[in-house]
C-alpha positions in Angstrom: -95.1 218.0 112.9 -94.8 217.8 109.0 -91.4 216.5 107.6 -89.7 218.6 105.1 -87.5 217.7 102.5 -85.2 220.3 100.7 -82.7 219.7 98.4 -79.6 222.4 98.8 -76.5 222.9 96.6 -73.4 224.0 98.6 -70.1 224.9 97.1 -67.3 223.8 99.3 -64.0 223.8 98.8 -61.8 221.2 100.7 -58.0 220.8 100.8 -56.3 218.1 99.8 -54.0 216.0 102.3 -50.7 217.6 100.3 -52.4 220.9 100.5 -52.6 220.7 104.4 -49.5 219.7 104.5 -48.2 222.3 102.8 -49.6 224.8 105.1 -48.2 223.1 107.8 -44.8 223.1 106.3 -44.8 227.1 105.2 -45.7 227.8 109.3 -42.7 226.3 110.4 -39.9 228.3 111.4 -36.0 227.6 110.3 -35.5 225.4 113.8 -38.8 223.2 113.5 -38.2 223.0 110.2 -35.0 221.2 110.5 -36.8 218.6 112.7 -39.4 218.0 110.1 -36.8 217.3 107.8 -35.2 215.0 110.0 -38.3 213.2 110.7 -39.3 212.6 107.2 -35.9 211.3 106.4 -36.1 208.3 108.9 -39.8 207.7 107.8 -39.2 207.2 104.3 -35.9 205.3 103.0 -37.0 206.6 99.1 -35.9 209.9 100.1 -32.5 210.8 101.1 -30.0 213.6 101.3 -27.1 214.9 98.5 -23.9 214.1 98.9 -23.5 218.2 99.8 -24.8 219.9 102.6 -25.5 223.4 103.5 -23.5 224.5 106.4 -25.1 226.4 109.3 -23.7 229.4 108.6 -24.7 229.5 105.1 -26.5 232.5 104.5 -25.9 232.5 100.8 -25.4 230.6 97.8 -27.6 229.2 95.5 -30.2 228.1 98.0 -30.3 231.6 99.3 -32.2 233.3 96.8 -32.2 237.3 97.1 -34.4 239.5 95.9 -33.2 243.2 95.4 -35.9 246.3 96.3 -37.0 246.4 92.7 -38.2 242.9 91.8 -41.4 242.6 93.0 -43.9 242.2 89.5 -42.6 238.5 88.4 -42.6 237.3 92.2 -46.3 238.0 92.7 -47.4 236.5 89.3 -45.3 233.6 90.7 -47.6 233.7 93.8 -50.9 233.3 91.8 -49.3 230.8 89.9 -48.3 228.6 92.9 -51.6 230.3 95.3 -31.9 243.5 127.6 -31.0 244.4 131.2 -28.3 246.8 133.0 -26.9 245.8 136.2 -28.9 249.3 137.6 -32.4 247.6 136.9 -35.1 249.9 137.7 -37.4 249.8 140.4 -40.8 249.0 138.4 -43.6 246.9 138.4 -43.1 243.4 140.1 -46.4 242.5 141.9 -49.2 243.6 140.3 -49.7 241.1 137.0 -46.3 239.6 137.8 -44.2 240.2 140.7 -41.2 239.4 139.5 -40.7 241.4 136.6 -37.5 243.9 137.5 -35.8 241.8 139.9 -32.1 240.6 138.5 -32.2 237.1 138.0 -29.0 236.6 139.8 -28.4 237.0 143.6 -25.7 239.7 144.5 -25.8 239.4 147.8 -22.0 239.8 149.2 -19.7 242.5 150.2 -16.2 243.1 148.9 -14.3 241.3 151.7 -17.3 238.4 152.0 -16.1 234.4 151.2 -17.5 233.6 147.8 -19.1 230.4 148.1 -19.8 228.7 144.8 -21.5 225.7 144.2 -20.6 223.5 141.0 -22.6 222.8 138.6 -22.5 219.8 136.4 -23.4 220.7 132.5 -27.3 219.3 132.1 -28.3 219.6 135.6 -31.3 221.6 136.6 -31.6 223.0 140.4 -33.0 220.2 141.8 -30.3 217.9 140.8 -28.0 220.5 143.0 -30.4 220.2 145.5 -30.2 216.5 145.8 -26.5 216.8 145.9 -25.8 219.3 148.8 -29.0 217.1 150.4 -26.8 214.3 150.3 -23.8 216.5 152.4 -26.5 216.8 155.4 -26.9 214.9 158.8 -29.9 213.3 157.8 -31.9 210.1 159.0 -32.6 207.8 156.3 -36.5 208.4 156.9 -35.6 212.5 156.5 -33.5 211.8 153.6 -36.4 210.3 151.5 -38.7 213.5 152.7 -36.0 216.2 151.9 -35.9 214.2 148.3 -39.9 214.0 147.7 -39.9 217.8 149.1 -37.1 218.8 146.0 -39.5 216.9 143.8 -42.3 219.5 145.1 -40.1 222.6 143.9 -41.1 224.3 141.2 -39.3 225.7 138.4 -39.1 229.3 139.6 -37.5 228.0 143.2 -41.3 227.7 145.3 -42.8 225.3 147.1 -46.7 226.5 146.7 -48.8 223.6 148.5 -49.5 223.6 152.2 -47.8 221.2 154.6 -50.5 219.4 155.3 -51.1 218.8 151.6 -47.9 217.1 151.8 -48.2 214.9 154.9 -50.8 213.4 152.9 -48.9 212.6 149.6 -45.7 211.1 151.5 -47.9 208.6 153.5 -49.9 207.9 149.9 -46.8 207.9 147.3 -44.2 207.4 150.1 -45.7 205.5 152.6 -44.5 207.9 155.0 -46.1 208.9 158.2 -44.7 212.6 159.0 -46.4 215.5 161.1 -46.7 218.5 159.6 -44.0 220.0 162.4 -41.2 217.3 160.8 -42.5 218.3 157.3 -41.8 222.0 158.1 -38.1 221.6 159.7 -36.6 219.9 156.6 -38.7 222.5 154.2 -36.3 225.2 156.6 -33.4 222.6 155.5 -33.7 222.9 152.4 -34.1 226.6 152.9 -30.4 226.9 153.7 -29.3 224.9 150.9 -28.0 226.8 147.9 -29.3 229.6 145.8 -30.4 231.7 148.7 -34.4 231.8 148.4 -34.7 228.5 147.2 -38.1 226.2 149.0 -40.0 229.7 149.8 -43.9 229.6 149.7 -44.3 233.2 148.7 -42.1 236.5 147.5 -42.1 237.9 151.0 -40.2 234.8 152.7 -38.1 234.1 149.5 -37.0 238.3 150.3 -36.4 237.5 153.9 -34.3 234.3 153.1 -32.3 235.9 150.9 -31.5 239.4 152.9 -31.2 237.2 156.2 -28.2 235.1 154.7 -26.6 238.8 153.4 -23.3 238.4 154.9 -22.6 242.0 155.8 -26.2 243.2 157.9 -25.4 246.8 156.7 -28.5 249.6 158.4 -29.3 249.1 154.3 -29.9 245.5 154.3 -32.0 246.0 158.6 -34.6 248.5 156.6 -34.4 246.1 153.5 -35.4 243.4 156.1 -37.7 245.8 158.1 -39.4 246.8 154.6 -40.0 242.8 153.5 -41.1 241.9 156.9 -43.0 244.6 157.9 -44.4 246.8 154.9 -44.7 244.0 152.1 -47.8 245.5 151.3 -46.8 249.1 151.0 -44.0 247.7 149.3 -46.1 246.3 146.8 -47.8 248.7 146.0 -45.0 251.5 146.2 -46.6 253.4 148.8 -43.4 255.2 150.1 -44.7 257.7 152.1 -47.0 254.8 154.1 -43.7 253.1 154.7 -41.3 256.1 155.6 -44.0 256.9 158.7 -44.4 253.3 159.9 -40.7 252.8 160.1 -39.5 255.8 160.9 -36.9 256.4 158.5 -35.7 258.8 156.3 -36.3 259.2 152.2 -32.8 258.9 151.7 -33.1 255.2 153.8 -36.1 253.9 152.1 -34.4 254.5 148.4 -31.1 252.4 149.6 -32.7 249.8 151.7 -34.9 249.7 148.5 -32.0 249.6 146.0 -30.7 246.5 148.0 -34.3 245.0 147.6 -34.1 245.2 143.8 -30.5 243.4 143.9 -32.7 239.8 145.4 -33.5 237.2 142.8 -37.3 236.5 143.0 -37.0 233.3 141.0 -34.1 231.5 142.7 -34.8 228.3 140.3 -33.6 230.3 137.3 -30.2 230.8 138.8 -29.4 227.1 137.5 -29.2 225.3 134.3 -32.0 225.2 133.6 -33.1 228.4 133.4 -30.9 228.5 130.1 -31.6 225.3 128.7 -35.4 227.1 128.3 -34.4 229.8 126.8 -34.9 228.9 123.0 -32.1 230.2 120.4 -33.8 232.3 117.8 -32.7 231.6 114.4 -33.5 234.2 111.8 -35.9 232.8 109.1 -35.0 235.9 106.7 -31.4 238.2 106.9 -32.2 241.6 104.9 -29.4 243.9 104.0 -28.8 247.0 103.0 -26.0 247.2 99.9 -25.8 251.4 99.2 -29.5 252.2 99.3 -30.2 248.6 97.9 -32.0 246.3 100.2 -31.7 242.7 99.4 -33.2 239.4 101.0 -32.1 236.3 101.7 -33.8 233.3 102.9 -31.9 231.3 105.7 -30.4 227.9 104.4 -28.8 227.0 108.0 -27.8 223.1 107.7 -31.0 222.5 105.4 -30.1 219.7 103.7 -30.5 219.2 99.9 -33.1 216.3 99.1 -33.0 213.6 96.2 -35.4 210.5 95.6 -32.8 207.3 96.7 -31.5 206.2 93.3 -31.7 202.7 95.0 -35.8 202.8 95.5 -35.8 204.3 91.8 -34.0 200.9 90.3 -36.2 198.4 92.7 -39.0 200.4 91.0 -37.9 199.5 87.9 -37.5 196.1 88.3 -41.0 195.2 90.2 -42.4 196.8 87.3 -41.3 194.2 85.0 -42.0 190.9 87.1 -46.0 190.2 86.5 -46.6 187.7 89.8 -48.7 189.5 92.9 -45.7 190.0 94.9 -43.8 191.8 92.9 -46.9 194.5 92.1 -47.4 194.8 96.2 -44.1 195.6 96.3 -44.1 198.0 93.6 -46.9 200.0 94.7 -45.4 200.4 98.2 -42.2 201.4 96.4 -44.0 203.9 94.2 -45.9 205.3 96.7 -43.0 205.7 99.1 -41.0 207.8 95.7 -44.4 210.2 95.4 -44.8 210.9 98.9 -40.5 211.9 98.7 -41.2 214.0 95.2 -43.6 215.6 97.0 -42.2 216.5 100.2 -39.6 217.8 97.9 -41.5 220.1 96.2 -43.1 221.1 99.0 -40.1 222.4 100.2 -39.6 224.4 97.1 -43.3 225.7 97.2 -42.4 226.9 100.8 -39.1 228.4 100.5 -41.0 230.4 97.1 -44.2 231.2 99.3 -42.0 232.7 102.4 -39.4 234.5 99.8 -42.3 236.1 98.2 -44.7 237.2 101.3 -41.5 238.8 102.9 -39.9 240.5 99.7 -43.6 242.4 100.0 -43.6 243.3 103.1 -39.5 244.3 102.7 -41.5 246.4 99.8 -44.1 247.5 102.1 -42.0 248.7 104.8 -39.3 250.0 102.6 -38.5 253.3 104.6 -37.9 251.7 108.0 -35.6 249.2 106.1 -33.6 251.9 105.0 -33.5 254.1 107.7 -34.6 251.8 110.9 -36.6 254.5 112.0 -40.3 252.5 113.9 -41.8 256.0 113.0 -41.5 255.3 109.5 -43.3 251.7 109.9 -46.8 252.2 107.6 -50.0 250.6 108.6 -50.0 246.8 107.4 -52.4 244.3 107.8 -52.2 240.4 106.7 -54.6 241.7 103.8 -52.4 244.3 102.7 -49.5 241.8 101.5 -52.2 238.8 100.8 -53.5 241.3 97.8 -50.2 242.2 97.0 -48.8 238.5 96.0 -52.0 237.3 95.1 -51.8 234.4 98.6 -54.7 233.9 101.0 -55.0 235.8 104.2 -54.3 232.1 105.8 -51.0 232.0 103.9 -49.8 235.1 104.6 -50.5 234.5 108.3 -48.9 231.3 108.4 -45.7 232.5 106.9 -45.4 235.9 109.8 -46.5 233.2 112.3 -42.9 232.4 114.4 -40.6 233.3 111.6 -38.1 236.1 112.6 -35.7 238.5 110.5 -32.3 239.9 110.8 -31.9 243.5 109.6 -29.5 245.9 110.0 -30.9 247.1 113.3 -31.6 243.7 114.6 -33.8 240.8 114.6 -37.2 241.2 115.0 -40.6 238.4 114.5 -42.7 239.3 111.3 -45.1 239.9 113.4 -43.4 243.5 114.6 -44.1 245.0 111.1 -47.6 244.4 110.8 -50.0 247.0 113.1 -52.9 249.1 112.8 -53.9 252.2 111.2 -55.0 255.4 113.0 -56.0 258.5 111.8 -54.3 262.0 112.9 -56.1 265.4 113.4 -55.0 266.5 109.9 -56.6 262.8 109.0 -53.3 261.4 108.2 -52.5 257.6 108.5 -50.7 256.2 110.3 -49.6 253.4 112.5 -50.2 252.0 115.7 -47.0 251.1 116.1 -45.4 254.5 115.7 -47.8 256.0 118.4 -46.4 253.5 120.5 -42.6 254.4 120.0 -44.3 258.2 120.8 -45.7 256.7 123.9 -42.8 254.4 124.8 -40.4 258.0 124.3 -42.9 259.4 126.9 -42.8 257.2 129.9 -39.3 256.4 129.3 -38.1 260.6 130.0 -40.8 261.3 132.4 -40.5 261.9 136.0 -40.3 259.0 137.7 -41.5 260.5 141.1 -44.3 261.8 139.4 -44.7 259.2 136.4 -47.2 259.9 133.7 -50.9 258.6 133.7 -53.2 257.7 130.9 -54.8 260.9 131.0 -51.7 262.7 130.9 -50.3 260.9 128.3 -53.4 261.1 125.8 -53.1 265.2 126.5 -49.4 264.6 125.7 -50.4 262.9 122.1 -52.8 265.1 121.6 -50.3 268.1 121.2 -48.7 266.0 118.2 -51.9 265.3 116.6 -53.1 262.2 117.8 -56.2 261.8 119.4 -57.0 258.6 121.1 -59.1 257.6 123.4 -57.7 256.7 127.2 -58.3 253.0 126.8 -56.7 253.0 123.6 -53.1 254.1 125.4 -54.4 251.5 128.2 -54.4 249.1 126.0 -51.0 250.4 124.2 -49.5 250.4 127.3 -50.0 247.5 128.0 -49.3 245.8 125.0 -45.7 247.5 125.5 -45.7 245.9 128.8 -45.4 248.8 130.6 -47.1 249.3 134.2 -49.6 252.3 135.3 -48.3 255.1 136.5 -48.5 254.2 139.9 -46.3 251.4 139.3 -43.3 253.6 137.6 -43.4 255.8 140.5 -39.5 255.7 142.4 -37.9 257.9 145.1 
């Protein structure tokens, strides 16, 4: 075989390490970007903050620059230039892509005259520390003691213990150096099954049901067909097949829907009962706050506790003075000083660059979406695409992306991510545009006023938008559906 050679010119165009950077900085939201911030201040002494800071409820002021509805021409030449749930929760889907979905995540489990039992928590501990605690209240060999605490270890953090017992003979005599049956495993996996929340240590939904309806302290005939219905019909259950479950117990209608309102009352994630189901829920801190002065919308960009950033006046004067000593030390030292002062300048006006970029990409889209601003009405939200506001400010596609990416707003009707206002476009039988999004308020409206004992299906539903105008395809309001996170109709269906 002959060897070829070719000569090819390629135009490529590479960003620079500040340019990388820079993207990196304009996806951040408010909360990571305070941790950035904090970071590059204990990596580099030549930059430090001003005497003033912003405090975290500063929404305003001069850091906050606002832009009213009608100044959009010298902020895109700029661009170019720079480049819930109620204590009634409904009986839905829970097993079939997850299982748990509309259970309360609290147990409710006692009667009026019932003993409370409450078991303190400390502030910063999770469920297994109050595990190991009430562990530590129990009769227990020393032998059992160390099993009980490798088997709290094996929790996980919805409240389960998934792997088999024989699984777990094998790590305490590896890690442990324990030799246990699988019969001793088992008793102090029941142990800990008595312990506090109710459901805690169960291998599967069924048992953490039972566990929890089993300790109920009033056995009401509710709470026997609750128990008769987990034990005995988990399947049916499951898959909401009623009628299946009325013939094999022999009860009435009227019984199934109470035993299966006490049902809906459990907690199928008895982990997140502790601490530490709220130290993982993340507080979202608006990135944007729009308002809406008489007609006037104007924007803000959240300050929070941002500080404001100078180049250390000390570094400056060291700089000075290297720079007129000629010997070798005193040049090292100045070009480790000078370099620390350019990477601060720049991280500085980076900043600035990224509190422009993100001002001007949202004012757009504020622009953009003008009507639903005004009036908060999701059927008056327009087709938008990243491309849409990338031509509008003269930004990349990339940019515009990396700005919607994890950034949320506070409007008038609430706070929503970035990401809500942007959707597709459809067409409507008169060829009309419109968006995604409002055919899937339309949809939303549908299923939530339908009949639950006969819910709607896809089919249904498409007929249903049809009538208005819209014609779309069955997978189409699948796939709608879905994204809404709302189950198939045979998974809506109650008594």
């Amino acid at each position: 075989m002959a060897l070829k050679q070719s000569q090819q010119l390629k135009l490529q165009q590479k960003l620079s390490p500040q340019q990388i950077q820079l993207m990196k900085l304009i996806q951040l939201p408010i909360i990571a970007l305070e941790q950035r911030i904090k970071e590059e201040l204990e990596e580099n002494p030549a930059l430090e903050e001003e005497n003033e800071h912003q405090t975290e409820d500063d929404f305003s002021g001069e850091d906050n620059t606002d832009f009213t509805s009608e100044e959009n021409d010298h902020e895109s030449s700029e661009a170019e230039e720079n480049s819930r749930q109620n204590d009634d929760i409904a009986y839905e889907d829970y097993v079939d892509e997850d299982e748990f979905s509309d259970f309360k995540y609290q147990i409710n489990n006692s009667g009026k005259d019932s003993e409370t039992r409450e078991i303190p928590i400390k502030d910063g501990m999770d469920f297994h520390d109050v595990l190991e605690e009430q562990l530590g209240l129990l009769d227990l060999s020393e032998t059992q003691y160390i099993i009980g605490l490798y088997l709290i270890g094996c929790i996980e953090d919805d409240g389960y213990i998934r792997r088999d017992t024989h699984s777990l003979v094998d790590d305490l005599a590896f890690t442990q150096n324990i030799t246990a049956t699988d019969a001793e495993v088992e008793t102090l996996i029941h142990t800990l099954q008595s312990l506090d929340p109710a459901g805690i240590a169960a291998r599967n939904l069924q048992e953490c049901l039972l566990l929890q309806l089993e300790r109920h302290p009033n056995k009401t005939r509710e709470i026997h067909h609750a128990i008769d219905i987990v034990k005995n019909c988990m399947d049916e259950f499951s898959k909401k097949h009623y009628e299946k479950i009325i013939r094999k117990l022999a009860i009435s209608e009227e019984d199934l829907k109470e035993a299966l309102h006490e049902i809906t009352k459990l907690n199928p994630k008895p982990g997140s009962t502790s601490g530490q189901a709220a130290e993982n829920v993340q507080e979202i801190i608006p990135d944007f706050v729009l308002s809406n002065t008489d007609g006037e919308l104007e924007l803000a960009l959240t300050s929070r506790n941002l500080p404001d950033l100078k180049i250390s006046d000390d570094y400056l004067e060291m700089l000075t003075r290297y720079n007129k000593e000629k010997d070798k030390t005193a040049k090292e030292a100045s070009g480790f000083i000078k370099n620390k002062i350019e990477n601060a300048q720049w991280f500085i006006d980076a900043l600035l660059q990224r509190k422009q970029t993100l001002l001007i990409a949202m004012n757009a889209i504020m622009k953009y979406q003008k009507e639903y601003f005004l009036s908060g009405d999701e059927t008056k939200l327009k087709p938008m695409i990243l491309k849409d506001i990338a031509e509008k400010v003269g930004l990349d596609i990339s940019t515009i992306s990396r700005v919607a990416n994890s950034k949320y707003i506070t409007t008038p009707f609430g706070t929503f991510p970035l990401k809500f206002f942007f959707s597709e476009s459809l067409s409507t039988e008169s060829g009309e545009e419109v968006s995604s999004r409002e055919v899937k308020k339309i949809l939303s409206d549908f299923i939530h006023t339908e009949d639950k004992r006969h819910p709607l299906t896809d089919d249904a539903l498409g007929k249903m938008l049809k009538e208005k105008g819209y014609n779309i395809a069955r997978r189409t309001i699948a796939k709608y559906r879905e994204q809404l996170d709302i189950p198939v109709a045979r998974m809506r269906k109650q008594i």
